[in-house]
Each structure stands twice: as structure tokens, then as C-alpha cells.
LUMPAKE-465047 format. One line per 2 residues: number of its first residue (from 1); their letters; for each residue x, z, y of N, C-alpha, C. Coordinates in pm, whole numbers, plus 50000, padded with zeros to 5 digits. Each point is the difference from the previous one (the first is absolute). Layout:
LUMPAKE-465047
NUM = a = X:Z:Y:X:Z:Y:X:Z:Y ~ ... $
//
This chain:
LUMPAKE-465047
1 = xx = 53612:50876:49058:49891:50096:49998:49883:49942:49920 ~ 49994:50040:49904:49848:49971:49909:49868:50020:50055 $
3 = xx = 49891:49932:50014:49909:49991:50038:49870:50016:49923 ~ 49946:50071:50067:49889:50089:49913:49897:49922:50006 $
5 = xx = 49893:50019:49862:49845:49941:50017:49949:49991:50155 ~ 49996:50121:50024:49954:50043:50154:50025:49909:50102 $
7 = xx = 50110:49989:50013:50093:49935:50085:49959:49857:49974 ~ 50003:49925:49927:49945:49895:49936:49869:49939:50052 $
9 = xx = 49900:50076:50008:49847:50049:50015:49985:49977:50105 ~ 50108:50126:50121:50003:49966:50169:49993:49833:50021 $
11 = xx = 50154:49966:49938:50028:49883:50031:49911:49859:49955 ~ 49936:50048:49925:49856:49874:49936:49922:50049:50153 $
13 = xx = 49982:50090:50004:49842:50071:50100:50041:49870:50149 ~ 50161:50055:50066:50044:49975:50066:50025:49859:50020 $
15 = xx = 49994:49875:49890:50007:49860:50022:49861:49968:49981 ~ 49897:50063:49935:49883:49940:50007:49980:50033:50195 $
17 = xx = 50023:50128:50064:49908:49997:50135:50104:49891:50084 ~ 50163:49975:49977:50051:49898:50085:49930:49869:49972 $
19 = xx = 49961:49994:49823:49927:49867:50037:49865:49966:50045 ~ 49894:50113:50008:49903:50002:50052:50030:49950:50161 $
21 = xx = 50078:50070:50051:50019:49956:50147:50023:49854:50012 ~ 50116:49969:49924:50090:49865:50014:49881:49883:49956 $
23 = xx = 49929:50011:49937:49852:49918:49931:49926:50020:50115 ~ 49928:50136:50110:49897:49959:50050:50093:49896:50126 $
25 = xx = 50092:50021:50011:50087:49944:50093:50047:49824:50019 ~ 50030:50023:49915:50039:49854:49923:49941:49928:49912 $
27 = xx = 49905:50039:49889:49950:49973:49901:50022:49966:49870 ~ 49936:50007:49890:50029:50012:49908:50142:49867:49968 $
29 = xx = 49919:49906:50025:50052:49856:50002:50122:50015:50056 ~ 50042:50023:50075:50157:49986:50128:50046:50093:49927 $
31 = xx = 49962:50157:49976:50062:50128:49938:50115:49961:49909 ~ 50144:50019:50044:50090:50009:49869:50018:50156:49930 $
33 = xx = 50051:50009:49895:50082:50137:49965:50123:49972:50046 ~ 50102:49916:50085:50086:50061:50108:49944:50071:50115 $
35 = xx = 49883:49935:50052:49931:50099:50135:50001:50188:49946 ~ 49908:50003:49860:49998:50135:49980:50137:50075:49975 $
37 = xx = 50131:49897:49973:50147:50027:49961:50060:50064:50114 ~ 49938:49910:50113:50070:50027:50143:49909:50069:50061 $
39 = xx = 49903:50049:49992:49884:50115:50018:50055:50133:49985 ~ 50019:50019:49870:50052:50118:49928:50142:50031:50031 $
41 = xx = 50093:49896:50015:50135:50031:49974:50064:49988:49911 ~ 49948:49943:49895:50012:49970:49863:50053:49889:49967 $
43 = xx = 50049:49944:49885:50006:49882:49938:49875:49952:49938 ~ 50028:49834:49982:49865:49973:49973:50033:50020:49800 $
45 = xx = 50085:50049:49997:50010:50046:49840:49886:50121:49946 ~ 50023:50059:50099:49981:50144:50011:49830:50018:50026 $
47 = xx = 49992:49904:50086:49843:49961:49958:49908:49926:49911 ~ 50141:49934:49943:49913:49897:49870:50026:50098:49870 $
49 = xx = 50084:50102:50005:49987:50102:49874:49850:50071:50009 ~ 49948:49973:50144:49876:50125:49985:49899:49867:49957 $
51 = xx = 50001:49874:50077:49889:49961:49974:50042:49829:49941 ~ 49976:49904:49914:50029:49883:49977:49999:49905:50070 $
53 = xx = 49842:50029:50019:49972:49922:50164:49929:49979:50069 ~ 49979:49939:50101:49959:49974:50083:49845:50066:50001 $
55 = xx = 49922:49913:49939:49880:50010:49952:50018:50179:49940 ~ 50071:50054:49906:49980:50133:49997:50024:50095:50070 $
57 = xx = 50047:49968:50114:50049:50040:50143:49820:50073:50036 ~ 49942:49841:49995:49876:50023:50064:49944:50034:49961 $
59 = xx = 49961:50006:49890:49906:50039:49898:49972:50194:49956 ~ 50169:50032:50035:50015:50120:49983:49964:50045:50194 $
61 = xx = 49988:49968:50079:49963:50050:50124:49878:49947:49991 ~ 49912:49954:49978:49835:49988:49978:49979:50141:49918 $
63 = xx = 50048:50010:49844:49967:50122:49969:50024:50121:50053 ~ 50080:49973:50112:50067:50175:50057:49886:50010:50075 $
65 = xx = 49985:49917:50095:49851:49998:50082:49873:50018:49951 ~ 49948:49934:49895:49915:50033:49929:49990:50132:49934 $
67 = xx = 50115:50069:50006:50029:50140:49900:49965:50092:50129 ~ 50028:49992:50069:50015:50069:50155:49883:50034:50076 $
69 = xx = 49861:49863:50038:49931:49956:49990:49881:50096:49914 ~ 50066:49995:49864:49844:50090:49918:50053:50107:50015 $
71 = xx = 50121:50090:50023:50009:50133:50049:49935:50000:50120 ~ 50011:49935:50080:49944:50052:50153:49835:50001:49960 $
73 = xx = 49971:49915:49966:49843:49942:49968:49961:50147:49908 ~ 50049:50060:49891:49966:50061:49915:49979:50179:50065 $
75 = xx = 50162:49991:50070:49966:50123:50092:49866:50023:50105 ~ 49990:49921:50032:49867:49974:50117:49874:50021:49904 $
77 = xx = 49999:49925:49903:49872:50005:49891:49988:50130:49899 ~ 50102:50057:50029:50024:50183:49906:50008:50105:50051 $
79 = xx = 49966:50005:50181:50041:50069:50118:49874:50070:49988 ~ 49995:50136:49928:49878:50078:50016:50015:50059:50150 $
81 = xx = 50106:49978:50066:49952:50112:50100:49965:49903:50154 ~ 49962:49857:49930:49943:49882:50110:49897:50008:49980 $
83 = xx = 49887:50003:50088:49840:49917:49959:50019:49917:49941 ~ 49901:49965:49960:49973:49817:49965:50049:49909:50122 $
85 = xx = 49900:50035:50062:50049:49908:50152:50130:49963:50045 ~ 50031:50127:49995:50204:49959:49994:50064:49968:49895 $
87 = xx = 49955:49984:49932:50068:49978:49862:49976:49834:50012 ~ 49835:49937:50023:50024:49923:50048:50053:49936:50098 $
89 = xx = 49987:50048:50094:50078:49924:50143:50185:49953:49977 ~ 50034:50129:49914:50163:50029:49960:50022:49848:49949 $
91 = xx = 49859:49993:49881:50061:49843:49918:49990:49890:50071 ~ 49942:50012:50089:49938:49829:50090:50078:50062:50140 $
93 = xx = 50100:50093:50010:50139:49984:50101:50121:49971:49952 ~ 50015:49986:49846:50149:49946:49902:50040:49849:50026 $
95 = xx = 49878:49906:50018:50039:49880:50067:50065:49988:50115 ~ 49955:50074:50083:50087:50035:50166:50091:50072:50013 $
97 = xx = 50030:50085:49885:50134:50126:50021:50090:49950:49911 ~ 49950:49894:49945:50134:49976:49864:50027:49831:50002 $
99 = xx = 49959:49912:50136:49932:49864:50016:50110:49945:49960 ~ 50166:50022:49989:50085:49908:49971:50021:50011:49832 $
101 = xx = 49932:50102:49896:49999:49957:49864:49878:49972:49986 ~ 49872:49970:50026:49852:49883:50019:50050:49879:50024 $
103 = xx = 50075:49995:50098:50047:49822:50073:50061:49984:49838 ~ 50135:50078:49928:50058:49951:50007:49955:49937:49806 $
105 = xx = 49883:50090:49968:49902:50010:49880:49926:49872:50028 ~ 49979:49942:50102:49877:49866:49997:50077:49898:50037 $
107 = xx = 50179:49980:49985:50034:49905:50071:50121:49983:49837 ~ 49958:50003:49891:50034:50009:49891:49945:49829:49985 $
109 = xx = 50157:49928:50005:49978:49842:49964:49913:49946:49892 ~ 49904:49912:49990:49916:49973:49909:50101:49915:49847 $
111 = xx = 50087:49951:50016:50081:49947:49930:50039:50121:49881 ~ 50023:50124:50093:50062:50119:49895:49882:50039:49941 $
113 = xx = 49876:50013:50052:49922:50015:49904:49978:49998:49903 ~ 50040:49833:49961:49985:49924:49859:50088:50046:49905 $
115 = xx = 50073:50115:49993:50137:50016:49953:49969:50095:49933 ~ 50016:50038:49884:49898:50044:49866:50038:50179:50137 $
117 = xx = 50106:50056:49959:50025:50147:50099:49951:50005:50111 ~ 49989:49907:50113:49912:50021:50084:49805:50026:49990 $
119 = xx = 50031:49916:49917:49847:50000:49944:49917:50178:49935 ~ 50096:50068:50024:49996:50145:49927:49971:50091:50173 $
121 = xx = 50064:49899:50072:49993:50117:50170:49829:49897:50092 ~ 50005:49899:49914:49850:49937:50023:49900:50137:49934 $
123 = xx = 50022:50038:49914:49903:50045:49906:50006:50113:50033 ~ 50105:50070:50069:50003:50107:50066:49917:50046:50060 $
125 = xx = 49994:49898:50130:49948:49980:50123:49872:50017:49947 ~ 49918:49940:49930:49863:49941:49961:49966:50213:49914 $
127 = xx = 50061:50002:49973:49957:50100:49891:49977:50106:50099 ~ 50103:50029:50131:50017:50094:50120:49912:49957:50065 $
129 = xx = 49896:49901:50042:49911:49951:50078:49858:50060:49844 ~ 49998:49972:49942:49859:50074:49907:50028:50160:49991 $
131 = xx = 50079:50077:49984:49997:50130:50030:50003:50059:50165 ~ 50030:49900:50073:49957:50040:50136:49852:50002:50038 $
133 = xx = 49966:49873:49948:49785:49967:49974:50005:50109:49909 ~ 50007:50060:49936:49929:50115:49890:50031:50141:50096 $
135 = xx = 50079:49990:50075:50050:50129:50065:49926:49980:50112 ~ 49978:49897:50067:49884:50014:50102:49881:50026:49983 $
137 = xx = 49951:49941:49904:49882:50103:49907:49972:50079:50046 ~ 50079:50132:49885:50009:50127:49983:50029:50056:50166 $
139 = xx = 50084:49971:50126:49995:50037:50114:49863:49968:50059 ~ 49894:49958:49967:49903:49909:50089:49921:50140:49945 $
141 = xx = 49973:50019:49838:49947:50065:49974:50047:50173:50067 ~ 50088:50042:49955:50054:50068:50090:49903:50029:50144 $
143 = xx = 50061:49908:50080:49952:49996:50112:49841:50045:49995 ~ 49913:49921:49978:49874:49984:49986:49969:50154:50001 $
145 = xx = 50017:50085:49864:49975:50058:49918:50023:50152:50142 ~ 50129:50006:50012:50064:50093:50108:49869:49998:50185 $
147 = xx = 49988:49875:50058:49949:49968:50109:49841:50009:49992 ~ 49935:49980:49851:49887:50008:50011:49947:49872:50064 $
149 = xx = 50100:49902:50080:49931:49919:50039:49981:49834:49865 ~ 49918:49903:50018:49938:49912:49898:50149:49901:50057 $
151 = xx = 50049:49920:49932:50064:49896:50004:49890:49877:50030 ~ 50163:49896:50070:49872:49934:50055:49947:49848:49932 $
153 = xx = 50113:50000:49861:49967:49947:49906:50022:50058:49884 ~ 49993:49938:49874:50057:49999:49854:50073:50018:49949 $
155 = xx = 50120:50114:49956:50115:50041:50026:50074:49921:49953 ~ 49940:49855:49869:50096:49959:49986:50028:49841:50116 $
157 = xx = 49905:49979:50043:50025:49910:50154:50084:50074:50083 ~ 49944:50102:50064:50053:50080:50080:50177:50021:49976 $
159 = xx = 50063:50013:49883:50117:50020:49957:50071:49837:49997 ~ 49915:49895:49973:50029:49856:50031:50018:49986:50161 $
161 = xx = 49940:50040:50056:50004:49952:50161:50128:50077:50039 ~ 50005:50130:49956:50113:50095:50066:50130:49924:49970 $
163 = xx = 50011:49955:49869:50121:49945:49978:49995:49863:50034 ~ 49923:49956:49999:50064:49853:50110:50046:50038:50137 $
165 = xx = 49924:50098:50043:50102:50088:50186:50135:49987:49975 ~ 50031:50087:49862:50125:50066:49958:50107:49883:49986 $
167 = xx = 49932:49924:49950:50072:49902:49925:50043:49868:50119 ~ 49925:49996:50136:50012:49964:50113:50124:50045:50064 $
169 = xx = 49985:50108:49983:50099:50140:50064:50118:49947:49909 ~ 49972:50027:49897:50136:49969:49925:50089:49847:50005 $
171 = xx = 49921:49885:50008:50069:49868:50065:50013:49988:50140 ~ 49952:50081:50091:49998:49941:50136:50152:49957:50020 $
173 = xx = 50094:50063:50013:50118:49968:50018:50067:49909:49941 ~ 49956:49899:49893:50056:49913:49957:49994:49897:50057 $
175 = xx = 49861:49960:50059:49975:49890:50087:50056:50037:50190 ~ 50036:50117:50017:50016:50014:50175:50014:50170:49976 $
177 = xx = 50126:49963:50116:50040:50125:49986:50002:50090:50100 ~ 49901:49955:50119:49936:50026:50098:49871:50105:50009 $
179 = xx = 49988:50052:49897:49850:50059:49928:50042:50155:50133 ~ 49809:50007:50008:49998:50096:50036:49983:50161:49952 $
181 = xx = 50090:50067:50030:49982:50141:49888:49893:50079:50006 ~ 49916:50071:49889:49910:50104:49997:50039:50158:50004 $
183 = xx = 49958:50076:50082:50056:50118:50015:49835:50081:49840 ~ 50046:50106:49934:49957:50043:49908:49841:50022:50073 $
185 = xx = 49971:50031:50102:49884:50033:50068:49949:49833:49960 ~ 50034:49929:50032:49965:49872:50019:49914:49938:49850 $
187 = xx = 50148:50027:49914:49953:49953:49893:49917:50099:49935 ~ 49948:50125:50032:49911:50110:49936:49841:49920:50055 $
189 = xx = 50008:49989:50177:49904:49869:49991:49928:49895:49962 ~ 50067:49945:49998:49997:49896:49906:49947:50030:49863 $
191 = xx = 50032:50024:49922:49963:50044:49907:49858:50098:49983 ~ 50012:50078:50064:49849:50062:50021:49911:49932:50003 $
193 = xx = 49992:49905:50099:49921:49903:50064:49945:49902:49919 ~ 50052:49968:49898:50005:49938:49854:49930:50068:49931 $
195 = xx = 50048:50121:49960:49955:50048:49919:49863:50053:50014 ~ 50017:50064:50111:49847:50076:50014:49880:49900:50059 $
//
């Protein structure tokens, strides 16, 4: 039976999420492509036709996450029929509703870094962290503008402080995985409280 692009596509989609699991599980380091062989059901042939190796194993499940990641982020930030407020709260609850691709985004070995292709999902990261500061901005303003009420700093401090919360939110789980959860009321709090 010949096998279609499509089919092909599933089966890439389908060894990047077995190895996402088998990595937060085991880790990058221990991770073989027999685990994802014997994951799938597969030969480990059958997985080295999709990917060479190891390292592109990973590299291609950082980008699925990262791809995934600015859809969710982008929907929330294009949601005319959210306030601001929810629109914010939505983005500073993606760390808590999505915490096992955050863990699994900040626990990216410093060794692979140095590795000219990794160095492209560094730059990623960095480039997705300055359009998040420019998008908090424009929500602050937003806000302001809608409430009538004065901010309670400088929008561009104010958008610095928010994202160090965020960015809190977004590592907590790397160091302890004991964290306590924010219900959306909570984190709408919070944030107010800041802001105004």
C-alpha cells in the first residue's frame, strides 16, 4: 500500500508528540529513537526515515510547541469578542493550561544551544518575548483608554513588571512542581492590582 504525503505528515506529527512525552519523561539525554520505535510500534528505521536524529527529534518538537504556542497566544491577542482584560488574563493563564510545553521550552539543555540550529529556537524565544512586551503595550493602552481609569505607572515599566509575573508563571514549574494554581479570577487580580 503506497503511502501518501498526508499519511507521512500524521506520522512525523505522531513521533514528534511520542517524543515529547518520552523526553519530558526520561529526558533528552537517556531518550533513544528505539523508545519512540517501541512507543509507536514502529521500527527504529521507520523513524530515522522521518528524522536523522536525535537532536532533530528535538529540535523539531521545540518548533511544534513553539508553532502551537503563537497560535494559542495569537488567538487570545486577535479575540475581538474578549475585552482586553480577558484577552489579557487568557495570555498570563497559557503558562498554567499548557505548563508541560513551558517546562518543557525552559528545560532546553544549554549545550544544544551552542549548536548553530538550536541557536535559531534561542532567537525564537527572544523575538516571541519582544512582541509579547510590544503587545502588552498596546493591551495596557487599550485598557487605560476603555476604563478611563490612569495606570499606575509608565506603560512601558508597567508592561516590564507584567512580564516578569508572566515570565515567573512561565518557569515556575521548572524549578518545583508543586506550584500553586491560579483560577482566571485570580490572575484578573492580580493583574489589576498592578496595573491600576
Amino acid at each position: 500500500m503506497k503511502r501518501t504525503k498526508e499519511d507521512a505528515e500524521q506520522t512525523r506529527q505522531a513521533i514528534l508528540d511520542a517524543s515529547f512525552d518520552i523526553i519530558n519523561t526520561k529526558g533528552f539525554e537517556r531518550m533513544t529513537r528505539d523508545d519512540i520505535a517501541m512507543e509507536m510500534g514502529m521500527t527504529r528505521g521507520a523513524v530515522n526515515w522521518h528524522f536523522k536524529t536525535k537532536e532533530e527529534i528535538y529540535f523539531s518538537v521545540l518548533q511544534d510547541i513553539l508553532d502551537r504556542l503563537e497560535a494559542i497566544r495569537k488567538k487570545y491577542q486577535n479575540d475581538s469578542s474578549m475585552s482586553a482584560e480577558e484577552r489579557l488574563t487568557n495570555l498570563f493563564l497559557m503558562p498554567i493550561r499548557y505548563v508541560k510545553w513551558f517546562v518543557f521550552v525552559n528545560r532546553i539543555p544549554h549545550y544544544l544551544l551552542e549548536q548553530s540550529e538550536f541557536s535559531s529556537i534561542e532567537n525564537r524565544i527572544y523575538q516571541n518575548r519582544m512582541k509579547f512586551l510590544e503587545y502588552l503595550e498596546e493591551v495596557l493602552t487599550e485598557i487605560e483608554n476603555k476604563s478611563g481609569k490612569k495606570l499606575r505607572m509608565p506603560k512601558d515599566k508597567l508592561a516590564q513588571a507584567l512580564y516578569l509575573i508572566y515570565e515567573g508563571l512561565h518557569t515556575r514549574n521548572t524549578w518545583n512542581n508543586s506550584m500553586i494554581e491560579f483560577s482566571e479570577k485570580e490572575i484578573w487580580e492580580l493583574l489589576s492590582n498592578i496595573i491600576y
